[in-house]
VMD Tcl script that builds the backbone (N, CA, C; Angstrom):
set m [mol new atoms 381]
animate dup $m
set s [atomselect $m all]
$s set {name element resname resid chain x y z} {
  {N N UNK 1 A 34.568 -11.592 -21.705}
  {CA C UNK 1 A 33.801 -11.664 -20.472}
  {C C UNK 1 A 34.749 -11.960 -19.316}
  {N N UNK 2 A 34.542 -11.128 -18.589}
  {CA C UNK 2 A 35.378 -11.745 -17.102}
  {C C UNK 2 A 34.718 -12.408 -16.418}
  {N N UNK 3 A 35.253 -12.579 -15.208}
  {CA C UNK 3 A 34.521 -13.374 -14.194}
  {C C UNK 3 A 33.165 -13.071 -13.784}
  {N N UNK 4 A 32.843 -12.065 -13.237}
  {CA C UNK 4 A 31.826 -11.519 -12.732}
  {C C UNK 4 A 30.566 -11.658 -13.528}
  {N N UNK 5 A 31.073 -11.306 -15.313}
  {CA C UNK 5 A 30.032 -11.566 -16.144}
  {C C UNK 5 A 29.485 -13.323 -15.912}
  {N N UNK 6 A 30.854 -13.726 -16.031}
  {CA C UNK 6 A 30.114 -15.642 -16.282}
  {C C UNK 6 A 29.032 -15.937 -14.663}
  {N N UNK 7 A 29.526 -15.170 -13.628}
  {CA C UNK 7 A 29.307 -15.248 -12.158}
  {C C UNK 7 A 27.388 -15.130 -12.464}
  {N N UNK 8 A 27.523 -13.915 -13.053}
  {CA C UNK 8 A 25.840 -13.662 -13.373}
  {C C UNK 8 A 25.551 -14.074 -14.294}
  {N N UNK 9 A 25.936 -14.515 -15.655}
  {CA C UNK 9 A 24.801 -15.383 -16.343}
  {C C UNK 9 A 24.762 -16.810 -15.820}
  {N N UNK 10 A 25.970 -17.732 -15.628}
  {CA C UNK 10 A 25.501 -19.066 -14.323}
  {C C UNK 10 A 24.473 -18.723 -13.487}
  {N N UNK 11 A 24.698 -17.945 -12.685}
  {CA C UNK 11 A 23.131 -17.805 -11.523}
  {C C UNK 11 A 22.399 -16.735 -12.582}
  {N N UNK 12 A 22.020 -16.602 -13.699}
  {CA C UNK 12 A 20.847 -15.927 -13.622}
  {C C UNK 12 A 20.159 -17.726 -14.659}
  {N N UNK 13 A 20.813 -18.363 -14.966}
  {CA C UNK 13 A 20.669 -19.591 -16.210}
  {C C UNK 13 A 20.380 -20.718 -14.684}
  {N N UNK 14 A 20.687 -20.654 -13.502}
  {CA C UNK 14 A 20.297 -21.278 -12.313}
  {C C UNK 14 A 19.063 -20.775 -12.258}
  {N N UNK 15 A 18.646 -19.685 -11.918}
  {CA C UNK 15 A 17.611 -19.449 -11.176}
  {C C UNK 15 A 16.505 -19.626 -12.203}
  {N N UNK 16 A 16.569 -19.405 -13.824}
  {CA C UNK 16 A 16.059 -19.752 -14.480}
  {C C UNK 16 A 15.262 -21.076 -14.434}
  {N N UNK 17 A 16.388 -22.201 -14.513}
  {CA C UNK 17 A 15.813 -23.165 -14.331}
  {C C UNK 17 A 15.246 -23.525 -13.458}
  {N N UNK 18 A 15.166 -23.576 -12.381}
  {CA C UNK 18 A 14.769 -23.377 -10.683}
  {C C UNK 18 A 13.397 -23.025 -11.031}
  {N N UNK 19 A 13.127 -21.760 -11.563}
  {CA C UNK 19 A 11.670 -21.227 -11.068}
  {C C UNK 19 A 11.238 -22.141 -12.576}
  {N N UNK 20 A 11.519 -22.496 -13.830}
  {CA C UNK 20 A 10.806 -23.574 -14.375}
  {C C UNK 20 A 10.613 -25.170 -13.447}
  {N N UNK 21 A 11.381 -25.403 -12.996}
  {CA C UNK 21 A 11.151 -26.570 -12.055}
  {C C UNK 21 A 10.053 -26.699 -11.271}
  {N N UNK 22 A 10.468 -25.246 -10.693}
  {CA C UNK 22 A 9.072 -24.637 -9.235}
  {C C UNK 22 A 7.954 -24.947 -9.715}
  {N N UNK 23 A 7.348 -24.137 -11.547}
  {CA C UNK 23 A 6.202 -24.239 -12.327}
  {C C UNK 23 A 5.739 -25.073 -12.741}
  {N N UNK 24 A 6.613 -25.918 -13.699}
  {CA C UNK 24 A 5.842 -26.815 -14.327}
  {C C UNK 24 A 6.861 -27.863 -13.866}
  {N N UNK 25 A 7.474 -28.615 -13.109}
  {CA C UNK 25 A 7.445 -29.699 -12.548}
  {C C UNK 25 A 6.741 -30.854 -12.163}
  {N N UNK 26 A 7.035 -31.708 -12.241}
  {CA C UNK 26 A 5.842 -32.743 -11.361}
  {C C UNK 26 A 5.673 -32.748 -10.073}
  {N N UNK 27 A 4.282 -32.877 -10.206}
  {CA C UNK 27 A 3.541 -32.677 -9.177}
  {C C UNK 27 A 2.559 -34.115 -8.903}
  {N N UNK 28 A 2.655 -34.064 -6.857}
  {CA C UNK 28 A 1.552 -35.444 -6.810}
  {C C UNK 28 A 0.066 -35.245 -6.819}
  {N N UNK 29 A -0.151 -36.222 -7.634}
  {CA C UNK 29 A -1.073 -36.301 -8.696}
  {C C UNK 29 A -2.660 -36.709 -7.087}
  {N N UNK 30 A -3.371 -35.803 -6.954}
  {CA C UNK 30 A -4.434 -36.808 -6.182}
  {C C UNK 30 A -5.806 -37.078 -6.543}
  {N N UNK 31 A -6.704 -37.877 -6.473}
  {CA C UNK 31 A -8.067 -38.039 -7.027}
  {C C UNK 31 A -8.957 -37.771 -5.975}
  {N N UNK 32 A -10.360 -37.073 -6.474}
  {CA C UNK 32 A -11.120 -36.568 -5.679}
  {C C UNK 32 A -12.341 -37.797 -5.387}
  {N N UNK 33 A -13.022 -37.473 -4.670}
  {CA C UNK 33 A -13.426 -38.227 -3.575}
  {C C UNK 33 A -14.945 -38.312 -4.037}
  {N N UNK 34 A -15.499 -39.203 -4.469}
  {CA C UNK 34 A -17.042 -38.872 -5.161}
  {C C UNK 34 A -17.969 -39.701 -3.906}
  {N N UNK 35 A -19.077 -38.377 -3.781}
  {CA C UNK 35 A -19.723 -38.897 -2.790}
  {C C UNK 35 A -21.237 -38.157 -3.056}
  {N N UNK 36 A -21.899 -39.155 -3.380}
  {CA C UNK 36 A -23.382 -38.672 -3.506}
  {C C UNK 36 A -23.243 -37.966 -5.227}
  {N N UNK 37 A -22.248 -38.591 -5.826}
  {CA C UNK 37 A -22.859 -37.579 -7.177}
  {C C UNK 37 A -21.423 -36.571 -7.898}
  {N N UNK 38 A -21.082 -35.966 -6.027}
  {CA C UNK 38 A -20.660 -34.909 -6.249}
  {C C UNK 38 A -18.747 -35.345 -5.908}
  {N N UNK 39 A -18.257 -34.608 -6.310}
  {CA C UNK 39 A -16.637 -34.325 -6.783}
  {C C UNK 39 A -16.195 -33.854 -5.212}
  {N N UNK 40 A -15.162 -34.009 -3.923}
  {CA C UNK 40 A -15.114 -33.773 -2.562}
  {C C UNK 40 A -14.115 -33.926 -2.968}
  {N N UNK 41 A -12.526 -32.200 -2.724}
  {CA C UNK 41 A -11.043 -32.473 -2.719}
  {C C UNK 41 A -10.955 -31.384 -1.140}
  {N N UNK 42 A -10.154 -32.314 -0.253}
  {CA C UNK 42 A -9.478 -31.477 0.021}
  {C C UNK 42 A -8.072 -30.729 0.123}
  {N N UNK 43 A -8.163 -29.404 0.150}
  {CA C UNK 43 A -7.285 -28.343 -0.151}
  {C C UNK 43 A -6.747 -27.722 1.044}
  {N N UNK 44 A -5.746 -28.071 1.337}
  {CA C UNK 44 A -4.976 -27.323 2.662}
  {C C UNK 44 A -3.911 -26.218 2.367}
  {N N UNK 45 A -4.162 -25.133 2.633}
  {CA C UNK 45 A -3.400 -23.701 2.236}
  {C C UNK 45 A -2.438 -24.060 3.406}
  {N N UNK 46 A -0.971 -24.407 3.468}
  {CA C UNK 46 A -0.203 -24.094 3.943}
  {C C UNK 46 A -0.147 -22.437 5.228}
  {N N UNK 47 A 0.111 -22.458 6.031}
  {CA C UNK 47 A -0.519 -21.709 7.213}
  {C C UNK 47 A -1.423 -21.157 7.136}
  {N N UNK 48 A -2.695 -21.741 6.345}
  {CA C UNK 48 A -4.166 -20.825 6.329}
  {C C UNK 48 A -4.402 -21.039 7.273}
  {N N UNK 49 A -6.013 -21.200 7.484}
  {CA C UNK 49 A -6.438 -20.990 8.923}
  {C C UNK 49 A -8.079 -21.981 7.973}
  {N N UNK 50 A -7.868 -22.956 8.707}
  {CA C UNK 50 A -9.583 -23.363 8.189}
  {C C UNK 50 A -10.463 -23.459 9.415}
  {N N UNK 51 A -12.033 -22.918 8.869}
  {CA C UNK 51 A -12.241 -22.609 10.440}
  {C C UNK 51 A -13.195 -24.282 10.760}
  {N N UNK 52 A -13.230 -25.008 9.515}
  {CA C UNK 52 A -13.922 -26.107 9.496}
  {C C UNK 52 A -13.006 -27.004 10.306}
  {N N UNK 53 A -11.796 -26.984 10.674}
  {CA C UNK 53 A -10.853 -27.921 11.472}
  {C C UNK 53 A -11.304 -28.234 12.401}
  {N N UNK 54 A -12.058 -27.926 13.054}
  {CA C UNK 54 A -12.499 -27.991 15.018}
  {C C UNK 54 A -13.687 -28.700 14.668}
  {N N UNK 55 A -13.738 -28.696 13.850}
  {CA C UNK 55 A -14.756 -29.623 13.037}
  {C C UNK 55 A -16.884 -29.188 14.150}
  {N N UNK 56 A -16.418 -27.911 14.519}
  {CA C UNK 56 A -17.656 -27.434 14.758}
  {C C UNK 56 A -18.103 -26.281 14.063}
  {N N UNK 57 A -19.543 -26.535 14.045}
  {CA C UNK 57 A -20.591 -25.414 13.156}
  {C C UNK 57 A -20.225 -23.941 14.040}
  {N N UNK 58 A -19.949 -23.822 15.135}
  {CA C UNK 58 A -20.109 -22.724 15.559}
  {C C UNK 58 A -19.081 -21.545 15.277}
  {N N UNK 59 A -17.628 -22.337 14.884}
  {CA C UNK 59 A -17.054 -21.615 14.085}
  {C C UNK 59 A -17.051 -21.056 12.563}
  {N N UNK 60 A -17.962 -21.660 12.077}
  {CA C UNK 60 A -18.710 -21.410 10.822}
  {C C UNK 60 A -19.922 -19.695 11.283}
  {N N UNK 61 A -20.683 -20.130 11.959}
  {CA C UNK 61 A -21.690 -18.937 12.084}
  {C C UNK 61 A -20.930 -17.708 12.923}
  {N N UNK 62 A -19.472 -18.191 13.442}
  {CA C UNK 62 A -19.062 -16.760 14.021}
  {C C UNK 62 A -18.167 -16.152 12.868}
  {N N UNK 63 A -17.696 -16.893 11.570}
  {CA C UNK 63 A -17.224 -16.118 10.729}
  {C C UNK 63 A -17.795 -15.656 9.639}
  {N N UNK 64 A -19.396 -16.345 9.430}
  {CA C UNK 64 A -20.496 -15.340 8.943}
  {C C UNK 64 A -21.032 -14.575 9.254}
  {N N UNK 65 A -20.676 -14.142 10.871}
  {CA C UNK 65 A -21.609 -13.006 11.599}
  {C C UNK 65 A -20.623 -11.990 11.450}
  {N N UNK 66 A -18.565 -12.435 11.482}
  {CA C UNK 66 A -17.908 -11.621 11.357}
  {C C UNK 66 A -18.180 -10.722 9.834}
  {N N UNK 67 A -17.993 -11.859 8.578}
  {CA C UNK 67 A -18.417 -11.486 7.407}
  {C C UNK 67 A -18.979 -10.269 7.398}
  {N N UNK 68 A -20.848 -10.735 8.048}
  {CA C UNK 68 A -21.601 -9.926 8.087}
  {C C UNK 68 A -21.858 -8.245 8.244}
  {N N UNK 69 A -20.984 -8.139 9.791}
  {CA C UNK 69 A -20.723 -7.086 10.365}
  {C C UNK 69 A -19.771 -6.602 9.222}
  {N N UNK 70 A -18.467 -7.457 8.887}
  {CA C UNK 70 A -17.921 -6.587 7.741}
  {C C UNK 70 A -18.485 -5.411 6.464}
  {N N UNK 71 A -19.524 -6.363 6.025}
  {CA C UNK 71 A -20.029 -5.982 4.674}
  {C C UNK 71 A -21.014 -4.773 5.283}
  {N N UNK 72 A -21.843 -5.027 6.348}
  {CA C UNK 72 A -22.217 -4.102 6.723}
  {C C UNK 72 A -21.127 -2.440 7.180}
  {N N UNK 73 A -20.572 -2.425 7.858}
  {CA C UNK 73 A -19.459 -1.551 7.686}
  {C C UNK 73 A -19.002 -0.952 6.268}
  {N N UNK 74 A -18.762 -1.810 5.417}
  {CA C UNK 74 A -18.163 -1.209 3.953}
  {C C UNK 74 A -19.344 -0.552 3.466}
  {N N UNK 75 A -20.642 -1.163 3.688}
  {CA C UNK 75 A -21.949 -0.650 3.043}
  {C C UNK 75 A -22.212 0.870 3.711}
  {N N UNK 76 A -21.893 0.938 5.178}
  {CA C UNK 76 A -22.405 2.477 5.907}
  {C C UNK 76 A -21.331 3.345 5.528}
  {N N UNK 77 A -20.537 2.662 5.529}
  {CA C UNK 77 A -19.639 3.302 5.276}
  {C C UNK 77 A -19.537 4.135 3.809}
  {N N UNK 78 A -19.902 3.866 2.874}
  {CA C UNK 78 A -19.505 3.879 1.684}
  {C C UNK 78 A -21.126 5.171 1.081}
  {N N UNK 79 A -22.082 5.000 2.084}
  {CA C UNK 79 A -23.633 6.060 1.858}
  {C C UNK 79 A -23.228 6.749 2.772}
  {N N UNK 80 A -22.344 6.906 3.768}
  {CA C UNK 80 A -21.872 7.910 4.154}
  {C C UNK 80 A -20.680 9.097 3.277}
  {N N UNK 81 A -19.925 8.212 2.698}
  {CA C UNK 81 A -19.551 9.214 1.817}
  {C C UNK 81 A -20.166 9.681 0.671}
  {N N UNK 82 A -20.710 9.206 0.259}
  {CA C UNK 82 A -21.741 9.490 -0.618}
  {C C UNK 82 A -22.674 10.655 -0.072}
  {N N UNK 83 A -22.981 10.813 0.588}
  {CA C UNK 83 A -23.862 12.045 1.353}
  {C C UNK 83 A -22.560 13.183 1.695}
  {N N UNK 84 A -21.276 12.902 1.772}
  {CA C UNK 84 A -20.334 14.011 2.329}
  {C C UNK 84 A -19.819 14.779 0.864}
  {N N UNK 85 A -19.940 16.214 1.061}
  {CA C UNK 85 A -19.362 17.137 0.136}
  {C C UNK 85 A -18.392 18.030 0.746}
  {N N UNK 86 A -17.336 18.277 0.072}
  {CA C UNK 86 A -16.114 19.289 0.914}
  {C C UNK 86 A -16.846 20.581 0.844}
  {N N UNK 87 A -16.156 21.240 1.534}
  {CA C UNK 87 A -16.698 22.632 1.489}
  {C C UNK 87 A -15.922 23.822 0.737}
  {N N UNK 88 A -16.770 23.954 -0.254}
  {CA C UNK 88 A -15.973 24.895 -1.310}
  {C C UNK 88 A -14.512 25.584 -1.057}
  {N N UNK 89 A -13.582 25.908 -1.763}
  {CA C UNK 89 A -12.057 26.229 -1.706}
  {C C UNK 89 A -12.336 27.805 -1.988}
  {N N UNK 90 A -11.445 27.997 -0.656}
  {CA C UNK 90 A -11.579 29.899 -1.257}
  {C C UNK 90 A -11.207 30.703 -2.274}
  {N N UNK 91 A -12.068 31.759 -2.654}
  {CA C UNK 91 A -11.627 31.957 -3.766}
  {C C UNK 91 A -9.890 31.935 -4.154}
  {N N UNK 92 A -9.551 31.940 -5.574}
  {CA C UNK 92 A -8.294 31.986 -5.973}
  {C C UNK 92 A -7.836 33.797 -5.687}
  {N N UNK 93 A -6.602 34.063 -5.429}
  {CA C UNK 93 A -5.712 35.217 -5.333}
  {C C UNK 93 A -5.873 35.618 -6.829}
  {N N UNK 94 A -5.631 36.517 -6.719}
  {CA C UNK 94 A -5.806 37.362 -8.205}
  {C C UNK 94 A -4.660 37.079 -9.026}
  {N N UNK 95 A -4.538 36.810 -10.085}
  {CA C UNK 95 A -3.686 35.959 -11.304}
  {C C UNK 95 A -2.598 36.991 -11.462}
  {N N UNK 96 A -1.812 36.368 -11.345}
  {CA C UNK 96 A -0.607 37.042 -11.696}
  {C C UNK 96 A -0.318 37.647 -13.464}
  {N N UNK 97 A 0.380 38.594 -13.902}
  {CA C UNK 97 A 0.210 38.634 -15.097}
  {C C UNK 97 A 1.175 37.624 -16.032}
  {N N UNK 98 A 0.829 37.358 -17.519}
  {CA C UNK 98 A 1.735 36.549 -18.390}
  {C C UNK 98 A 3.119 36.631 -17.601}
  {N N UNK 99 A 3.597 35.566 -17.919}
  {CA C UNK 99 A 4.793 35.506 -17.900}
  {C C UNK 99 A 5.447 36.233 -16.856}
  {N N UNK 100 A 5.199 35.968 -15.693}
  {CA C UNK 100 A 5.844 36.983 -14.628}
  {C C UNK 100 A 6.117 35.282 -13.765}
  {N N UNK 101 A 7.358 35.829 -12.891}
  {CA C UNK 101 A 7.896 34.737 -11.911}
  {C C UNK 101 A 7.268 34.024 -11.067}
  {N N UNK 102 A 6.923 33.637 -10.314}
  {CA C UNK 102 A 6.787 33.046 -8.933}
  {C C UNK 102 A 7.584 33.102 -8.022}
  {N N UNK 103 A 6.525 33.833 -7.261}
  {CA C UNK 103 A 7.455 34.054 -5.902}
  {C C UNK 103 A 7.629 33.026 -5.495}
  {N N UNK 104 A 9.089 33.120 -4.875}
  {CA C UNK 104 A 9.583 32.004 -3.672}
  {C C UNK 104 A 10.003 32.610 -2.451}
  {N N UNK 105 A 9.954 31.481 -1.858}
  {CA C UNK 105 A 10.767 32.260 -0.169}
  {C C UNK 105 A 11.283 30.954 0.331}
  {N N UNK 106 A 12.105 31.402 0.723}
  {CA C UNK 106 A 13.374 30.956 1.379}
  {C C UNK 106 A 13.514 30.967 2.572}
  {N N UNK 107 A 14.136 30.176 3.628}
  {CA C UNK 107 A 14.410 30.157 5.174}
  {C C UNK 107 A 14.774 31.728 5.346}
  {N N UNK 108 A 15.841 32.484 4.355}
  {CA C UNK 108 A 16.997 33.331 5.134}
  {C C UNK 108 A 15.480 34.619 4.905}
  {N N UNK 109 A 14.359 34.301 4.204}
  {CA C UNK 109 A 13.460 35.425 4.008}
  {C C UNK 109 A 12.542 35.373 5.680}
  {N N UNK 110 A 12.574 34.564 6.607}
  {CA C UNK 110 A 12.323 34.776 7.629}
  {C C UNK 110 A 12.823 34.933 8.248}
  {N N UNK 111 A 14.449 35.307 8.298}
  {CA C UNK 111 A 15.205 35.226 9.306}
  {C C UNK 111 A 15.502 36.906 9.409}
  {N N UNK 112 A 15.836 36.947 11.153}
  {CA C UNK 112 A 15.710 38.115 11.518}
  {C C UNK 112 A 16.994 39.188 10.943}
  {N N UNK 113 A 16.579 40.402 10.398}
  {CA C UNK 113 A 17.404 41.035 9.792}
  {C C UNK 113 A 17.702 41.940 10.607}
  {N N UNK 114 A 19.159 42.956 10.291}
  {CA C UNK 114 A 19.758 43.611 11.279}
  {C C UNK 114 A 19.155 44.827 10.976}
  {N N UNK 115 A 19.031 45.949 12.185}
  {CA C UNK 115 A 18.699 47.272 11.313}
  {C C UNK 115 A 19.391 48.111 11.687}
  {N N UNK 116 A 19.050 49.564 11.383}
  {CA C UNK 116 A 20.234 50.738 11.345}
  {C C UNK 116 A 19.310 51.547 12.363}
  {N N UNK 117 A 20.178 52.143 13.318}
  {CA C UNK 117 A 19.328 53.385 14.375}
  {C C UNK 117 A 19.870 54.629 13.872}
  {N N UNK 118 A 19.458 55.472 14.382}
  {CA C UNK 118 A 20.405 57.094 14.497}
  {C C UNK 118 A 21.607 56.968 15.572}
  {N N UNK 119 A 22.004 56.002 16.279}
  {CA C UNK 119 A 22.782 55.785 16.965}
  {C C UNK 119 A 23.979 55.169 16.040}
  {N N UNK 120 A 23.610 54.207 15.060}
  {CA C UNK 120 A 24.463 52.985 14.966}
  {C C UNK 120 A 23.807 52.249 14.274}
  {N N UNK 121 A 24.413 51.235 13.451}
  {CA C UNK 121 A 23.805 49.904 13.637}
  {C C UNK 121 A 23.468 48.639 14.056}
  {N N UNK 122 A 22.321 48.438 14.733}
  {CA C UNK 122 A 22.150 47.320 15.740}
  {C C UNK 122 A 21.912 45.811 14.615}
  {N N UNK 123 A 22.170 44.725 15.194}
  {CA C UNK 123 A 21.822 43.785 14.482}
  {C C UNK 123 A 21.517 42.805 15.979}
  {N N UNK 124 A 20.519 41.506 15.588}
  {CA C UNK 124 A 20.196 41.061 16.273}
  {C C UNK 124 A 20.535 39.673 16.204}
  {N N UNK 125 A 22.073 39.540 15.697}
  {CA C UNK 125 A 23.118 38.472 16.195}
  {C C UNK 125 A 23.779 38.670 17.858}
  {N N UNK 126 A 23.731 37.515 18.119}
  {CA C UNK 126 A 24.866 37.306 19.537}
  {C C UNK 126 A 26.307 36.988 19.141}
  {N N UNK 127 A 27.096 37.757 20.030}
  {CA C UNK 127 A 28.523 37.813 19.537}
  {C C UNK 127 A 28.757 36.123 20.170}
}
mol reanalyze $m
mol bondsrecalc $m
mol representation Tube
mol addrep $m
């Protein structure tokens, strides 16, 4: 083994351990909050967005009305395609026989070709 090899199994035997650390490490331990019966944790998502923070209802009913309008959208949306059919594909070109090629074409098959007069031959390059 040379260097480079030991270089990558050290950091791959690092990072190993690292993301076991990340997983099953210890973790602080917290107890939930009993009130009326019932089990109360709270859970803070690191840059979530809670809309309960402002600690008013009205941000609650504007992200059930957003909800709302959502689901509605996916719903029209979704009996609208349901009612849409493409419009049939024109018929197929007539089948080529067994085993015969496929045509191709190529740039130089559009490109302008020179022709022959009774004079000469003209071509329709610029010198």
């Amino acid at each position: 083994m040379d260097v480079a090899d030991v270089v990558v199994v050290v950091s791959a035997a690092v990072l190993i351990a690292a993301l076991g650390w990340f997983f099953f490490g210890p973790r602080r331990a917290r107890t939930a909050r009993l009130e009326g019966g019932v089990q109360r944790v709270e859970v803070t998502v690191r840059g979530g967005y809670s809309p309960m923070s402002s600690g008013s209802a009205r941000g609650c009913r504007i992200i059930a009305a957003a909800m709302a309008l959502s689901s509605l959208s996916v719903v029209t949306n979704a009996s609208r395609l349901r009612r849409w059919h493409s419009s049939p594909l024109p018929p197929a070109a007539a089948a080529a026989e067994p085993g015969a090629e496929p045509r191709t074409e190529t740039p130089a098959d559009h490109a302008p070709h020179s022709a022959r007069t009774p004079e000469g031959e003209v071509s329709d390059r610029r010198p």
